[in-house]
C-alpha positions in Angstrom: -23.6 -2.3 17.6 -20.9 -4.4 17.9 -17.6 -4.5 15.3 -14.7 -6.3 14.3 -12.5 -4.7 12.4 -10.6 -6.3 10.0 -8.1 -4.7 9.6 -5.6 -4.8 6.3 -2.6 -2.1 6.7 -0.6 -1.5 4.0 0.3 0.7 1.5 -0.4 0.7 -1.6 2.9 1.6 -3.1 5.5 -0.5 -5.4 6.1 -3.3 -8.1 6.3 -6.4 -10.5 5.7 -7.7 -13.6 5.0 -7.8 -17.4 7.2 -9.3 -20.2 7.6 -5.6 -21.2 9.8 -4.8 -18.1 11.8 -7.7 -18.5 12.8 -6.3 -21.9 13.6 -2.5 -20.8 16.9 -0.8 -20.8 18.0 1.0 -17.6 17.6 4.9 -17.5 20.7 5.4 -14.9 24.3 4.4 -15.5 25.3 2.2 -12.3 28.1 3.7 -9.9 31.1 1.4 -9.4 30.7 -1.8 -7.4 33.3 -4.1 -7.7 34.7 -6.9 -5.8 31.3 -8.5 -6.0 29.2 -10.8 -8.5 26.0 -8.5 -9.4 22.4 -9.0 -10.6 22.0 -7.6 -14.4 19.2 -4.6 -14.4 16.4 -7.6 -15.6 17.1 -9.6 -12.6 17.5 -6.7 -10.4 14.3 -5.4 -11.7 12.5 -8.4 -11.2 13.9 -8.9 -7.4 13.3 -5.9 -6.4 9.4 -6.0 -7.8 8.9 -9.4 -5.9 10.3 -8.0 -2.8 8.0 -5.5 -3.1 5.2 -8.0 -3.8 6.0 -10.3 -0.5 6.3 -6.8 1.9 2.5 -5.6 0.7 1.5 -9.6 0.9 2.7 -9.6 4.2 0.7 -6.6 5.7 -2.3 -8.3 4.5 -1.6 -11.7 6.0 -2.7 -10.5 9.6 -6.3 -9.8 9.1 -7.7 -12.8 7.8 -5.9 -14.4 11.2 -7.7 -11.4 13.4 -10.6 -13.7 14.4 -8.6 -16.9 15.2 -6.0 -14.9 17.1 -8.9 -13.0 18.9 -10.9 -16.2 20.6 -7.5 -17.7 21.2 -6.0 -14.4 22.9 -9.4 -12.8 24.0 -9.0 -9.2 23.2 -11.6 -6.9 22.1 -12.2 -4.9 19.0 -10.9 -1.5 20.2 -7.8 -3.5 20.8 -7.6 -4.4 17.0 -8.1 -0.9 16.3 -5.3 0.1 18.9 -3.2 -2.9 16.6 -3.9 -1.5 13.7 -2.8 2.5 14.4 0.4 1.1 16.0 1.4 -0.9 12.4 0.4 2.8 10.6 1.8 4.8 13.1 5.2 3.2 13.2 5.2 2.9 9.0 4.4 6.6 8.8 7.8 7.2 11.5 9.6 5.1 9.2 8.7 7.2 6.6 9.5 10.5 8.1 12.7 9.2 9.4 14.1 6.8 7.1 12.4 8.0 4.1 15.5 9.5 2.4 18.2 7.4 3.8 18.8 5.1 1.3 19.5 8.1 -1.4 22.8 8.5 1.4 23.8 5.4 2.4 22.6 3.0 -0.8 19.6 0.8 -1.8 20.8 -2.3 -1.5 22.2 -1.8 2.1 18.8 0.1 3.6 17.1 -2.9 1.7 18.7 -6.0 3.7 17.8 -4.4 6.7 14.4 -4.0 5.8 14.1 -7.5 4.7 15.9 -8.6 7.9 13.5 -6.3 10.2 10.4 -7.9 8.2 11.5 -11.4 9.1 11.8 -10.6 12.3 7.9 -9.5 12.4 6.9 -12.4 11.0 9.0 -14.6 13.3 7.1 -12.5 16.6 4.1 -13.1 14.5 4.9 -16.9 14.3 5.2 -17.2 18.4 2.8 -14.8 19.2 1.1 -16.3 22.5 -0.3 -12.5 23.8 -1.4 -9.1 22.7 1.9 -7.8 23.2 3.0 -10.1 20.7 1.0 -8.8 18.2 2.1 -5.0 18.7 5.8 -5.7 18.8 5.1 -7.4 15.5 2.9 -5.0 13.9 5.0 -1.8 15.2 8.3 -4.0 13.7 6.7 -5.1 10.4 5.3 -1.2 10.3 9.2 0.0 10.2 10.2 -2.6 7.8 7.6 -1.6 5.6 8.3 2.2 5.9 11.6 1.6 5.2 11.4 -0.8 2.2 8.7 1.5 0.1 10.9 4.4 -0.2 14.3 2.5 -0.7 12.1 -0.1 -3.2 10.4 2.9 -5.2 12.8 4.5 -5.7 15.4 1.7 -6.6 12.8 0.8 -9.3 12.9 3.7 -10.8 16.9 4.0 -10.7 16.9 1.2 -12.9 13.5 2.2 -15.7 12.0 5.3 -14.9 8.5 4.6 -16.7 8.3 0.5 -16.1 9.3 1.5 -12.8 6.3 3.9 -12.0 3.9 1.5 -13.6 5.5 -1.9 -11.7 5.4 0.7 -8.4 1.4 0.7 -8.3 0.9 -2.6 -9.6 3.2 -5.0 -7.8 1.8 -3.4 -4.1 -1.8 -4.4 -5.5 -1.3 -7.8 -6.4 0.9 -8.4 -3.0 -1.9 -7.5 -0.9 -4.3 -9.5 -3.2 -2.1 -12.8 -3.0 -2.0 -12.0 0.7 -5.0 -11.9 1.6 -6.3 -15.0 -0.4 -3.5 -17.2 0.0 -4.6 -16.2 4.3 -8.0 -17.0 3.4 -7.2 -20.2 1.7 -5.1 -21.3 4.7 -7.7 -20.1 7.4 -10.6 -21.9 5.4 -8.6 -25.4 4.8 -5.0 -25.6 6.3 -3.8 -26.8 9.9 -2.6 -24.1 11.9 -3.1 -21.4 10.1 -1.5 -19.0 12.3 2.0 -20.6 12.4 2.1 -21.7 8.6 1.9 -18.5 7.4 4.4 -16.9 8.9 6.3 -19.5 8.1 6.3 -19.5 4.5 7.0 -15.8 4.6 9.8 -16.3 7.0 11.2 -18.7 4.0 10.3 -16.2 1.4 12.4 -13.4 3.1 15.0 -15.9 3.8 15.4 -15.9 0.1 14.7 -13.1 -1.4 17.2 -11.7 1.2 20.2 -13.6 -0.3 19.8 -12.6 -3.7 19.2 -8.9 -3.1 22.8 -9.5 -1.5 23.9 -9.6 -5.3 21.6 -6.6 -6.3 23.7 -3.8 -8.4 24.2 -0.7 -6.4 22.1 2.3 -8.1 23.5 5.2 -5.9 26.7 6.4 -4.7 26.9 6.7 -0.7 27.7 10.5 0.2 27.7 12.1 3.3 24.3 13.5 4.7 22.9 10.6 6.1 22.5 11.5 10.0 20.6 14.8 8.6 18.6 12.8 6.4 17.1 11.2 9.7 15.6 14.0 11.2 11.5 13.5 10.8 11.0 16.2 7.7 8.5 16.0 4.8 11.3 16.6 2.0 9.5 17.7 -1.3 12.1 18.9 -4.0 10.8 22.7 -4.7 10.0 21.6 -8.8 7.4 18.9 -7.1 5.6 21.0 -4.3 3.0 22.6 -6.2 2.1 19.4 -8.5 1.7 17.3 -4.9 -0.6 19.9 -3.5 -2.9 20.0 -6.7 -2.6 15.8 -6.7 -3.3 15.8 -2.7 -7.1 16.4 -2.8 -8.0 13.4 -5.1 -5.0 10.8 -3.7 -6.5 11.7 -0.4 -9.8 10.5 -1.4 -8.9 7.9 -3.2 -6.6 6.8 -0.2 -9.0 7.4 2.3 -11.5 5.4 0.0 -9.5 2.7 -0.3 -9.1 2.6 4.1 -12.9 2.3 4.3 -13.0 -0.9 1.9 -10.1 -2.2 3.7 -11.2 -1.8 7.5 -14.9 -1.6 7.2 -15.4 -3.6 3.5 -15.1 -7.6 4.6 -17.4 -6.9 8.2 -20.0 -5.1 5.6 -20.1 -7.5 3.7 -20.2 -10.6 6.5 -23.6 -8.4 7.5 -24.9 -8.8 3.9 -24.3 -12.3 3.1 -25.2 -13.2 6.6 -21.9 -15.5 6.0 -19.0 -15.8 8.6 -16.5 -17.3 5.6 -13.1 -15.7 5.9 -12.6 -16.1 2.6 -15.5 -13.9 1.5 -13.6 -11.3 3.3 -10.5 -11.9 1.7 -12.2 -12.1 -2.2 -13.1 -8.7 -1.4 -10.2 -7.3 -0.7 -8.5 -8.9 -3.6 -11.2 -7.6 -5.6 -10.6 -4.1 -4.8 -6.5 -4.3 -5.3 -6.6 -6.7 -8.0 -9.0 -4.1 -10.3 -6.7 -1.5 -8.6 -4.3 -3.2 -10.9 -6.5 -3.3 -14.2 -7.1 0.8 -13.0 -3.1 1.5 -13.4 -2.5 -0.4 -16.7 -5.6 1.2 -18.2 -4.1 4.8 -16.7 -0.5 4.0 -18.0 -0.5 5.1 -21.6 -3.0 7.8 -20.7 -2.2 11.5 -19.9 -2.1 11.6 -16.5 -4.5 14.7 -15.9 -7.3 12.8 -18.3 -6.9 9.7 -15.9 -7.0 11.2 -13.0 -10.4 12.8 -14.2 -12.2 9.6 -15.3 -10.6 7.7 -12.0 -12.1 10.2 -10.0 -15.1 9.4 -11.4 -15.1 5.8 -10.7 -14.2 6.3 -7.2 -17.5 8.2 -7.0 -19.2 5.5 -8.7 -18.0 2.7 -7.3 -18.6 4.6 -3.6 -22.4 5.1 -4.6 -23.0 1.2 -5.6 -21.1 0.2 -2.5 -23.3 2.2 -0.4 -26.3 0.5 -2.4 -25.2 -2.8 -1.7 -25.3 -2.5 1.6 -28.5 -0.8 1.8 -30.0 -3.7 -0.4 -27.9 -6.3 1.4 -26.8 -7.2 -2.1 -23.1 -9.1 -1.9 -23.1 -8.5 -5.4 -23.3 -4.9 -5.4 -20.8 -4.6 -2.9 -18.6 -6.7 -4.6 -19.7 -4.4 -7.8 -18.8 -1.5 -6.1 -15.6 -2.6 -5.0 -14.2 -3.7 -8.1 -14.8 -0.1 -9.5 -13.9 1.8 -7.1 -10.6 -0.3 -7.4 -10.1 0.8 -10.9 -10.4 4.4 -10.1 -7.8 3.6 -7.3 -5.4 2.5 -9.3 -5.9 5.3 -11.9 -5.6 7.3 -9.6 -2.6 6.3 -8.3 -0.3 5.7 -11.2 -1.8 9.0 -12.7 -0.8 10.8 -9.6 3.2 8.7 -9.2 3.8 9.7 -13.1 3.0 13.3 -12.5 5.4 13.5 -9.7 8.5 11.0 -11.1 9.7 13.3 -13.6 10.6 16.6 -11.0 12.7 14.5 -9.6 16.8 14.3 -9.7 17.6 10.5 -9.0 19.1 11.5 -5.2 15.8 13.1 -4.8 13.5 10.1 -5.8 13.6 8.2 -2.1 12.6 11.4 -0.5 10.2 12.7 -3.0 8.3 9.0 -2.8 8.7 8.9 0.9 7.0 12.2 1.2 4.3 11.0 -1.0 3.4 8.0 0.8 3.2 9.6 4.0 0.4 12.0 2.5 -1.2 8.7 1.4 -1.1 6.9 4.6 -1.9 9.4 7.0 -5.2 9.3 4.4 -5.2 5.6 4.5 -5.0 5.0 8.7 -6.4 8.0 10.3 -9.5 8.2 8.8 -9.6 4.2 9.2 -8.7 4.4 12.9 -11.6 7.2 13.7 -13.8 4.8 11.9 -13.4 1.9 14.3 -13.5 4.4 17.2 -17.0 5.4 16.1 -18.3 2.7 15.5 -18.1 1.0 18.6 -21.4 3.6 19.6 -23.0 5.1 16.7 -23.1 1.7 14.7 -21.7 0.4 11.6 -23.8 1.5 8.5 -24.5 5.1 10.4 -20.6 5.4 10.5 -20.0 4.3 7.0 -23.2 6.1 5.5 -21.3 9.4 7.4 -17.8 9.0 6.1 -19.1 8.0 2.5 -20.8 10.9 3.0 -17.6 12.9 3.6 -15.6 11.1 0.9 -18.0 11.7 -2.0 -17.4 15.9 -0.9 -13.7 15.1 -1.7 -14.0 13.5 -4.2 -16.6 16.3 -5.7 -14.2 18.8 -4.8 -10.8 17.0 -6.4 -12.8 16.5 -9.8 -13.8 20.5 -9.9 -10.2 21.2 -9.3 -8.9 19.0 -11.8 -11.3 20.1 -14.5 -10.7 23.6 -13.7 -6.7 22.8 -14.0 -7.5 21.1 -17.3 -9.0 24.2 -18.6 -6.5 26.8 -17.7 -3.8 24.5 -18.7 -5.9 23.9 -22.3 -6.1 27.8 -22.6 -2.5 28.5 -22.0 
């Protein structure tokens, strides 16, 4: 059976939002950074959370454009794949490489040359006129992305620890969701769709560079930095032990959330019989866009309760998924989808508020970095042996067996959680 991935690569990782925020009070005194005209913590806040919002909005722009750019270019669907793993791939190096370096050298420094290495992905993007094209600029915008998510996360929570873990999970989310409608929209009625919009991001980075130019600094530079770049996994010892007992339910909800995204718009184009790309597109922004309402409902919650009844969700939301496409029901797919978005995004602020606190602030970039790379390797690799199967054993016998798989997981994480809520109750 033939398969077209569409493929959505991203992380789900950091920020915006809420009248709340706007009204916080910053949790870290800022070191001395004179000489320049500065952004006050509300407007660096707010930056910072948009910024966030454009990088996740533009890993999401590509795959709505995977069709057009595949008739125009001619490639096949193992070379999507083969796309795709190089975008995760070389935001996973970023991660293990540059994860920490912005708790040595600064935020707002490692930030402008994220912004300025994102540009230049979407400006390859913009003349892309080959397959090569499209590799340079998913390995580049990979990078940029790798890059930003540590330095943004943890610059987030420099400034308010708790609005900053709550805008970390729900800005990424409602990136990706503007991305990939806004793509959708421009596929279904704008001209060129392919060159506008890159363009518009090219603008947005334009700007949104500038003014972080006048962002306050939120760490001192010390010395360390060319040993911060070799490829480590750097957990602070208080936070190893609550990321391993964290890791079986992220990676579930993760590797979840890399099944909607590769295999969820093609699924449902096989149930609705419909070729829209904006069909494709409302699904995904179903799934982030409840993975949003998930992490505000989680956020006043104790996080080992939330992580429970998200658990839960993501099994639900798996089993109606599955039943939609047995029925060929779009609206149980889309059903499934929007729960298994809230359990997501409970799952994911539940799982950020647990770690945040064993934290020192020159730890945060690291600790964040690590945790991302856990979640992505969950999020791409199980994606990427998913499209290599497929291509022979079919798409619903592949999905059926890594549902399968996934539902074991996520079994397994909601024992161990219950059983941690016990012997934590009894102590």
């Amino acid at each position: 059976m033939s398969f077209t991935p569409w493929r959505v690569e991203s992380y789900f990782t950091s920020p915006t939002i809420m009248l709340a925020i706007m009204n916080s009070h910053p949790d870290t005194a800022i070191p001395g950074d004179s000489g320049r005209r500065r952004l006050s913590h509300k407007a660096a806040f707010a930056l910072k959370a948009s910024i966030v919002m454009s990088f996740l909005a533009a890993s999401t722009v590509p795959s709505p454009l995977y069709a057009i750019w595949r008739e125009q270019l001619g490639f096949s669907a193992l070379t999507l794949t083969l796309v795709f793993s190089c975008y995760a791939f070389a935001l996973l190096s970023a991660l293990l490489v540059f994860g920490g370096i912005s708790d040595f050298l600064g935020r707002r420094s490692v930030l402008l040359a994220a912004i300025a290495l994102d540009a230049g992905a979407m400006l390859l993007f913009y003349n892309a006129e080959s397959v090569g094209w499209l590799f340079a600029a998913r390995v580049l915008q990979g990078v940029a992305t790798g890059v930003a998510t540590a330095t943004l996360s943890a610059g987030l929570l420099d400034l308010h620890r708790e609005h900053g873990a709550l805008v970390n999970a729900v800005s990424p989310m409602l990136g990706m969701g503007v991305g990939a409608v806004g793509t959708g929209m421009l596929v279904t009625w704008a001209p060129s769709p392919t060159k506008l919009a890159f363009l518009l991001l090219i603008i947005v980075f334009v700007v949104q560079g500038a003014a972080a130019w006048f962002l306050p600094e939120t760490v001192a530079r010390r010395a360390g930095a060319w040993k911060s770049l070799k490829p480590s996994i750097a957990l602070p010892a208080q936070a190893r032990g609550t990321m391993w007992r964290i890791l079986p339910y992220n990676t579930a909800a993760w590797a979840l959330g890399g099944l909607f995204l590769s295999l969820g718009p093609t699924l449902l184009r096989s149930a609705t019989h419909q070729q829209s790309p904006l069909l494709g597109s409302l699904m995904i922004a179903v799934l982030v866009f409840c993975g949003a309402v998930g992490v505000v409902l989680a956020r006043t919650r104790q996080p080992r309760h939330a992580s429970i009844v998200g658990a839960h969700a993501l099994l639900a939301g798996l089993v109606v998924m599955l039943g939609g496409i047995l029925s060929h029901s779009a609206i149980a797919m889309f059903a499934g989808t929007a729960i298994s978005g809230v359990g997501f995004g409970a799952g994911f602020i539940s799982s950020v508020r647990r770690l945040v606190p064993l934290a020192e602030g020159h730890e945060r970039a690291a600790l964040m970095s690590s945790f991302y790379v856990f979640s992505y390797l969950a999020f791409s690799v199980p994606a990427i042996i998913v499209g290599l199967v497929t291509g022979w054993a079919g798409l619903v016998p592949t999905t059926m067996g890594y549902a399968a798989l996934l539902a074991m997981l996520t079994l397994i994480a909601i024992v161990a959680m219950k059983r941690e809520a016990r012997l934590t109750a009894s102590q």
